[in-house]
N, C-alpha and C positions, 0 to 999 in steps of 0.2 A: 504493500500500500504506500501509496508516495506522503512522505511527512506532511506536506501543508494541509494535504485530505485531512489526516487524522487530527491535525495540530488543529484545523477551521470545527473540524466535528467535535472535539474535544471540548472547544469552551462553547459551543454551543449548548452544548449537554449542561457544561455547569454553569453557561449562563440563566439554560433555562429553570434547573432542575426544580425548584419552588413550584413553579408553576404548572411545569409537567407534571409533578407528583398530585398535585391539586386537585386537573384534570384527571388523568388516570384514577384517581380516587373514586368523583364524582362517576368517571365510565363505569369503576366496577361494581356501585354501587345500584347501574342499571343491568349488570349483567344477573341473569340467573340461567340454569340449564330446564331446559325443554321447550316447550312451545311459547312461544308469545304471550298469545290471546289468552293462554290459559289462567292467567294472573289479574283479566279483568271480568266484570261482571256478565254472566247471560245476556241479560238488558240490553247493555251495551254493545256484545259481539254481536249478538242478532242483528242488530244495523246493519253488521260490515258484510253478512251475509246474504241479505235481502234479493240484490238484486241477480246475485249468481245463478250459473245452469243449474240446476237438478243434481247432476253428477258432482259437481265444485262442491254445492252445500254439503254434499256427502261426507265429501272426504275433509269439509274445514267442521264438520260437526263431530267427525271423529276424535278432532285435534290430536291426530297423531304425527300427519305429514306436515311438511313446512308448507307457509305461506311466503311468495317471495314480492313484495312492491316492486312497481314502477314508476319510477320517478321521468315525466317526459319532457324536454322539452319541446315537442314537435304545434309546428305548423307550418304551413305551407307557402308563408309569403320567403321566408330563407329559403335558400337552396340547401344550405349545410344541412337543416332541419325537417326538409319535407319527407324524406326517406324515410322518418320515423313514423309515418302513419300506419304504415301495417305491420310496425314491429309486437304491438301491442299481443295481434293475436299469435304472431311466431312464436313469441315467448310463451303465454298463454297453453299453446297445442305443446309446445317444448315441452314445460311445467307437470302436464298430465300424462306426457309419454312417461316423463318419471315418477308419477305417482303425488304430484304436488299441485298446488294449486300458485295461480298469480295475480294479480289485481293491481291495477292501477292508482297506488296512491296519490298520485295529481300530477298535475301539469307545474309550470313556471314560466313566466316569461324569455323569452328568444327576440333581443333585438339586435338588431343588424349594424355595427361599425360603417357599410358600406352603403346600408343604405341614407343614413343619417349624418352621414359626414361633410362637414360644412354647413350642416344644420341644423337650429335651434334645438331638435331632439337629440342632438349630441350631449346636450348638456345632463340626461337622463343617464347617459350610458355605462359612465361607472357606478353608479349609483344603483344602476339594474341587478349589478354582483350582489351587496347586499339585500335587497327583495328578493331573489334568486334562492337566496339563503333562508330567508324567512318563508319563502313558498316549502321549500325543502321541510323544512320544520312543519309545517303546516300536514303534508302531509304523511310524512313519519309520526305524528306527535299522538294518531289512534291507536297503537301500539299493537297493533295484531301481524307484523309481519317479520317473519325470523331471518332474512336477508335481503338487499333492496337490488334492483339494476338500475342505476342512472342513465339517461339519455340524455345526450348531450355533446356539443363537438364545440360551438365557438367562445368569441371573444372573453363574455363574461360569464358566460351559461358554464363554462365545465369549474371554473372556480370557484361560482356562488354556489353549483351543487357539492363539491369539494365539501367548503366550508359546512354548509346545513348539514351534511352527511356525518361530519365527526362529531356534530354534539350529538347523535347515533351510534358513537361510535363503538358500543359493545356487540354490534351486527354486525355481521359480514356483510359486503357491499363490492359490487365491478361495476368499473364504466362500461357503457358501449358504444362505439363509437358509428357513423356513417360512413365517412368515409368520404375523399377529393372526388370533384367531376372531374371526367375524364379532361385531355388538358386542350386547350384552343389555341387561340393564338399565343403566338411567346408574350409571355412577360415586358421584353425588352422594349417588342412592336407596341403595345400596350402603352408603353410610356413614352415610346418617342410620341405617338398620335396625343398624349395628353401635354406633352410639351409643345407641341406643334399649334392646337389648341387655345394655350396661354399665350404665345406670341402672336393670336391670330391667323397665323398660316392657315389654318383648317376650319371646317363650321361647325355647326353643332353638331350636325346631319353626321358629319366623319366620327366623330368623337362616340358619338353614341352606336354608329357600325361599330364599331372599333368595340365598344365597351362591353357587347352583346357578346363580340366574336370571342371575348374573353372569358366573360359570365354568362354560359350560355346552357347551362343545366345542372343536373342535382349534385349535392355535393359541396364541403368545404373549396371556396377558393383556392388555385391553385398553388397562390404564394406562400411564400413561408414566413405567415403571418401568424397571431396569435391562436388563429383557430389549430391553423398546423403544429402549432409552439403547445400549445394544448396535449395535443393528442399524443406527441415526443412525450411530454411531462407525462401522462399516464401510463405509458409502458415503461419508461425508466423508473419510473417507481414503482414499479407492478401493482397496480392498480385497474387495469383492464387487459384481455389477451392480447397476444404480437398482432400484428396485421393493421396497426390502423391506417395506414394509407392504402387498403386495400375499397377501390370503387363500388360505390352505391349501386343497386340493381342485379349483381352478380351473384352464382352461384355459391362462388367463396364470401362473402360478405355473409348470407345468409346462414350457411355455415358456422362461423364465427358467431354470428348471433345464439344460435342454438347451443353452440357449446357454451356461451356464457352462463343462460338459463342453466344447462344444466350442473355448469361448478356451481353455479349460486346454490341448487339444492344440495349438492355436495357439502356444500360447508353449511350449508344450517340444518343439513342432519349429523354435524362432526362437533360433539361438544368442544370438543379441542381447539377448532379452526379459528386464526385469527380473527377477528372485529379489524375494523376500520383504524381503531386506536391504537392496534397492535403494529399494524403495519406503516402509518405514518409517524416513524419516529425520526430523532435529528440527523441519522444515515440516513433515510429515505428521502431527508427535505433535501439534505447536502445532495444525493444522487440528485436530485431533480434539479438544482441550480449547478452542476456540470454539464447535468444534459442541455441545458439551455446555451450553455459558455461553450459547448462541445458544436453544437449545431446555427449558433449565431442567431439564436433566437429573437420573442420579442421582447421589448424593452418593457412592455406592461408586468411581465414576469416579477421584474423586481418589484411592483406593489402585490400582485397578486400571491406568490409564492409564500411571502412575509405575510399577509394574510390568513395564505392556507396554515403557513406553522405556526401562529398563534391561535386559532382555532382549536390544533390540537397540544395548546400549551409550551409550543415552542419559540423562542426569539431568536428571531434571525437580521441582521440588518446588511448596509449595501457594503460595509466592510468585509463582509463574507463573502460574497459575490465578488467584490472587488480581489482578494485574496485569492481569489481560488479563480479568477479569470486569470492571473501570473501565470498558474501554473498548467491550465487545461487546453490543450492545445484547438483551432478550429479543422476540422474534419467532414465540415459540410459546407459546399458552395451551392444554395439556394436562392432565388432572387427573393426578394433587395439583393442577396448579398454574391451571386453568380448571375446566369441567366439561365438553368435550368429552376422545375418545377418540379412540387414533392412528388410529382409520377413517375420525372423522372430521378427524382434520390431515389426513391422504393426499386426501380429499376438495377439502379445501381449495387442495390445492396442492402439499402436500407436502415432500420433499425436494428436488425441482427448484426450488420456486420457492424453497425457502430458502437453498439452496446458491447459486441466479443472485443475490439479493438479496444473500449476504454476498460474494459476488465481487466485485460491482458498485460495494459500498461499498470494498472496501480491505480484506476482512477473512478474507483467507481466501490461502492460498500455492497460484494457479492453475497455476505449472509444475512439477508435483510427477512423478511418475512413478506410474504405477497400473493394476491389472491392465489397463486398455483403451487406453493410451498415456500418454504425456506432457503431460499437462494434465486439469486436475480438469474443466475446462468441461463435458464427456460427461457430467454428472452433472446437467447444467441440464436433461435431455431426461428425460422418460419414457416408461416403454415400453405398449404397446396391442399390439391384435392388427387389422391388418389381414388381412381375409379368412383370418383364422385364422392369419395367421403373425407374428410376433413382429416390430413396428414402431417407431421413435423417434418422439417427436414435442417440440416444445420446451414445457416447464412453462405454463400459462397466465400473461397478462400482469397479470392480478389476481390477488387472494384470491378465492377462491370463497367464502369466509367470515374478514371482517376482527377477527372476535372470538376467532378459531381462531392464526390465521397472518395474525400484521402487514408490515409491507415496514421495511425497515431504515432510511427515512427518517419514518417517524412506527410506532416500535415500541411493544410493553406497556411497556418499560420502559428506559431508557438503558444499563444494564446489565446484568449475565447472571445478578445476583442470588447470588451465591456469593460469601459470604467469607472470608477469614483472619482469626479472633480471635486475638489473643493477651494474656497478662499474665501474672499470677504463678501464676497455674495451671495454665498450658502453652499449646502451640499446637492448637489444631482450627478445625475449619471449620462454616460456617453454610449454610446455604440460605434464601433469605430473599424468593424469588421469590412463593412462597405467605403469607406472613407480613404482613398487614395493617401497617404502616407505625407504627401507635400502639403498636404490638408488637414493633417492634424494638429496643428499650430496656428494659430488664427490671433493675427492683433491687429485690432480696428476698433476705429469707433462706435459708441454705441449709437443706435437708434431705437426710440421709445417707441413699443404703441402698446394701449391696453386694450385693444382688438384685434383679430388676427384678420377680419376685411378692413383697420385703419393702413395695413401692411400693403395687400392687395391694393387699393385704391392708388396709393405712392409707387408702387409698381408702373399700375396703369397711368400714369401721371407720367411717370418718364424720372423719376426724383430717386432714383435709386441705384444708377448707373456710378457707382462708386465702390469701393472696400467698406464694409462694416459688419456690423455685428445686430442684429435683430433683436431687440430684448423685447418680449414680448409677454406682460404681466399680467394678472388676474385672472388665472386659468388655471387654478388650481380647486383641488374642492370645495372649500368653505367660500372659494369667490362664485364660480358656476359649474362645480360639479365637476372639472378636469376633461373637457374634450379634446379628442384629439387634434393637431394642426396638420391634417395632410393636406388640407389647401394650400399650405404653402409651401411644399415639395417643390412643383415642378416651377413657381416661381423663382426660387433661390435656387434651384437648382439652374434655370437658363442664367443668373447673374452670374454663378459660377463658369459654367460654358464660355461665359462670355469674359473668362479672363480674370475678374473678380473676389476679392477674399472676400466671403463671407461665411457666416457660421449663423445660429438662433439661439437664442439660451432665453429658455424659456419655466415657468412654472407650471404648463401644462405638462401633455402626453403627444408622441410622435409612435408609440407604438412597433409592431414588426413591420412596418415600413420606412423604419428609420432607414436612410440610401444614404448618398455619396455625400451631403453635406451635413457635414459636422453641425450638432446638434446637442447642446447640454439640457436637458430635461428634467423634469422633476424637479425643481427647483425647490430647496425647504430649507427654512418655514416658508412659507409661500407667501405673495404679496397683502392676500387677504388678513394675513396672521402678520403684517407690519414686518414679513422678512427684507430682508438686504437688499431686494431687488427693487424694491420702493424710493430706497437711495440714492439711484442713479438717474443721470441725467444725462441728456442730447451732446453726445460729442465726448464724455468720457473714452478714455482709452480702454477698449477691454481684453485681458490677454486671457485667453481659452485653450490649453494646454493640454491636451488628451495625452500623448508622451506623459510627460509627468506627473498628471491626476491636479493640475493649477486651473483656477478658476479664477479670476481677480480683475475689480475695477484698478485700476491704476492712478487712485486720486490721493493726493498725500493725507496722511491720515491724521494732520490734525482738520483740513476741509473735510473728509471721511466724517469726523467724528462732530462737525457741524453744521453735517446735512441729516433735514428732516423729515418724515416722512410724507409721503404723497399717499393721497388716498385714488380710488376712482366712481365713479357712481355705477353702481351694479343693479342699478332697476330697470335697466333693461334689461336684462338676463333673469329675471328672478321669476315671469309671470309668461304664461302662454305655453300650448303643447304639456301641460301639465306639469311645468316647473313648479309653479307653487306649489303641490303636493310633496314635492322634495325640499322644504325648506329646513326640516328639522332633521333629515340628511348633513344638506349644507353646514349646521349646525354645528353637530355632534364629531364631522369627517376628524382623523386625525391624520397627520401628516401622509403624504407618501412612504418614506420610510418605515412609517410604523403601518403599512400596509393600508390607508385609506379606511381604516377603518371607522363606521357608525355603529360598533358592538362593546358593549364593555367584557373582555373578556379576561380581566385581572379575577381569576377564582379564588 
């Protein structure tokens, strides 16, 4: 095992250890052995059986065999999402082949990063993780079901189920995933046509061909975006079967679904079988923040992740992350951060071959515990269909593509490309895997706006054809809820093209589409919270140092320390598309770092 693994897992454990024990406590205080349901009232179980077949009632009247939930996100305006409508009954027919029954404990909202972006109901989106979590809760909270399957693949859908799943966590519990549309146009084309777009070159009419030819059926996005950065996290942690970049509609997908049902009843007829609690511990979190620094993930991770391991009692922060991006090498070129697509990583190799490669080297905690046993190794194997039935086979010995998925002894890059900025303007994080290297150092003046179309506008003005630095404030949660700025991609990115040092450092989110310009995010405390970014002003120098993790206005610091704050007015942001229901969100958010969260989870 490579030292800084063990040394970063180390004091996680003892930083958490209070709280884990807390947690754990509170878990084992819900566990007991046998059935569920059998610990509540007649009265009440009656409910949960009402509306079942005939045959179902039977076998839950017995309460001998397990019940297992469904937790869905499905509907049908996502793509990621629509596939899950007939999983209901797969699982359901699966369930009774074994002698078990299933039911759908609810639904949860599924909203769309893509379709919302750039507008007003962006300001909803982080904020969906939490309700996400609370729907979770909602419906686990009847207590009749002895292990659940989660559905669910994107942005904030598979981490608010994460989260509501571990205050569950004396059940056993799998993701299951959907799975990418098959792939369209490249990535690449993709984004020249939205570049082309901003400078006018093209009309709407091409933009929106373009955008069809890209999103053009069922299935997670084909970037390797958070949905895809999702789906990596649940098989590195083993949390759900190998295969998830295997395509929606297919034989193998369905497959894969069916064996999930049926581990599920596997483990909740196995007093033994780990809970949820058992298997998300500080190795499981640490594997899951290499896998991200391994594959060049999203950047949302770093709220999210922090998130999931306080949930189940763990503190993790971007120093961790930062640390262990030293030393984890990148082994996956995906666009942002190449210009193939997760069809084509799975192609190459995929998650087996990436998962044997960081075991191999030392970089990964292989005795971990996960829905298929005690050891992550099960993970090196992928699944095929012999004569139509669902078979293992071990990862290929090469890449099938060395430009796609490197081997961890000659990788893209030494490191995982994610780092911790800091200095007098807070701490945030970089992504720096897609970032040309000449672009990692960035010193320019600043430029204010507290809107990210005050940005655009000056674009469209022509007032921007200069070196500088975007500082772009009140975009964090307690100001509107943290949306993303991919609006302003392809605009700084043509400034760049065009010769230009510019960068963004911002208190929002950029997400796994963080690309080639240098971008410091997450910004904390954040402007709303009177942080450092409030202090600067039009034409400060600002040095943005990814190399050496430097973030800093360049103003001498006794003027530094005799500037005051600015505030801005946030009433527009605060009403409309159902912003006001989220105010007491806004409220409660706490930092990025400490995972966004609107929970109090000091036990």
């Amino acid at each position: 095992m490579h030292p800084i693994l063990l040394a970063v897992t180390e004091r996680i454990r003892a930083r958490s250890e209070a709280r884990r024990a807390a947690y754990l406590k509170r878990i084992s205080g819900a566990r007991q052995g046998g059935v569920e349901r059998n610990r509540i009232a007649c009265t009440n179980v009656a409910h949960a059986y009402a509306a079942v077949p005939a045959n179902d009632k039977l076998v839950l009247k017995a309460a001998q065999a397990p019940n297992i939930g469904i937790v869905t996100a499905y509907n049908d305006m996502l793509s990621a999402h629509q596939p899950y409508e007939h999983y209901p009954q797969i699982i359901k027919a699966e369930a009774r082949a074994a002698g078990a029954t299933a039911q759908v404990a609810g639904g949860v909202p599924a909203m769309c990063d893509g379709v919302t972006q750039g507008q007003d109901g962006m300001d909803l989106s982080l904020f969906s993780r939490d309700v996400i979590a609370l729907s979770t809760a909602v419906g686990l909270a009847h207590h009749v079901f002895d292990a659940n399957l989660f559905l669910g693949v994107c942005d904030k859908i598979v981490p608010g189920l994460l989260i509501g799943a571990l205050r569950f966590g004396h059940l056993p519990g799998l993701f299951v995933p959907a799975g990418p549309m098959v792939s369209g146009i490249s990535n690449a084309e993709k984004a020249k046509v939205r570049q082309l777009f901003t400078e006018g070159k093209v009309d709407r009419d091409a933009l929106l061909e373009s955008e069809m030819a890209s999103y053009h059926s069922a299935g997670t996005c084909t970037f390797y975006g958070t949905a895809n950065s999702n789906q990596m996290l649940l098989e590195i942690m083993g949390l759900q079967l190998p295969g998830s970049f295997v395509n929606p509609g297919t034989d193998l997908r369905e497959a894969l679904t069916r064996a999930a049902t049926r581990r599920a009843v596997e483990l909740a007829l196995d007093s033994s079988a780990p809970g949820l609690s058992d298997i998300v511990d500080e190795r499981v979190v640490v594997n899951g923040i290499v896998g991200l620094l391994a594959t060049g993930g999203s950047t949302n991770h770093t709220i999210h992740l922090v998130a999931i391991a306080r949930a189940a009692g763990i503190d993790i922060n971007w120093d961790d992350f930062n640390d262990l991006s030293a030393v984890v090498p990148l082994l996956a070129r995906v666009y942002p951060n190449g210009k193939a697509d997760v069809n084509h990583f799975h192609a190459a190799g995929g998650m087996a071959f990436l998962i044997r490669e960081l075991l191999d080297a030392g970089l990964l905690h292989e005795d971990v515990n996960t829905v298929l046993g005690p050891s992550l190794r099960r993970w090196t194997q992928e699944p095929w269909l012999d004569n139509g039935e669902l078979a293992w086979r071990p990862a290929p010995e090469k890449s099938h593509d060395a430009a796609v998925l490197a081997t961890a002894a000659e990788p893209f890059s030494p490191d995982g490309g994610l780092r911790l900025v800091i200095g007098n303007i807070g701490r945030g994080v970089i992504k720096v895997s897609a970032v040309a290297p000449e672009n990692r150092v960035i010193k320019a003046p600043a430029l204010i706006f507290d809107r990210q179309e005050d940005l655009l506008a000056a674009f469209k003005r022509g007032e921007l054809e200069r070196d500088f630095v975007a500082v772009v404030r009140f975009q964090g949660p307690r100001a509107n809820g943290m949306p993303e700025l991919h609006q302003l991609t392809p605009t700084m990115a043509i400034l760049q093209d065009r010769g230009f040092q510019v960068a963004l450092v911002t208190d929002g989110r950029m997400s796994g589409a963080s690309g080639k310009v240098p971008a410091a995010i997450h910004i904390s405390p954040e402007s709303a919270m009177g942080g450092p970014l409030t202090l600067l002003r039009d034409g400060d120098m600002i040095l943005l140092d990814a190399v050496n993790g430097r973030l800093e206005a360049q103003v001498p610091e006794d003027r530094w320390a005799l500037r005051e704050i600015e505030t801005a007015d946030l009433s527009g942001n605060q009403f409309g598309l159902g912003r006001e229901l989220f105010s007491g969100f806004r409220k409660l958010a706490d930092t990025p770092e400490r995972g966004a969260f609107t929970f109090d989870f000091d036990e």
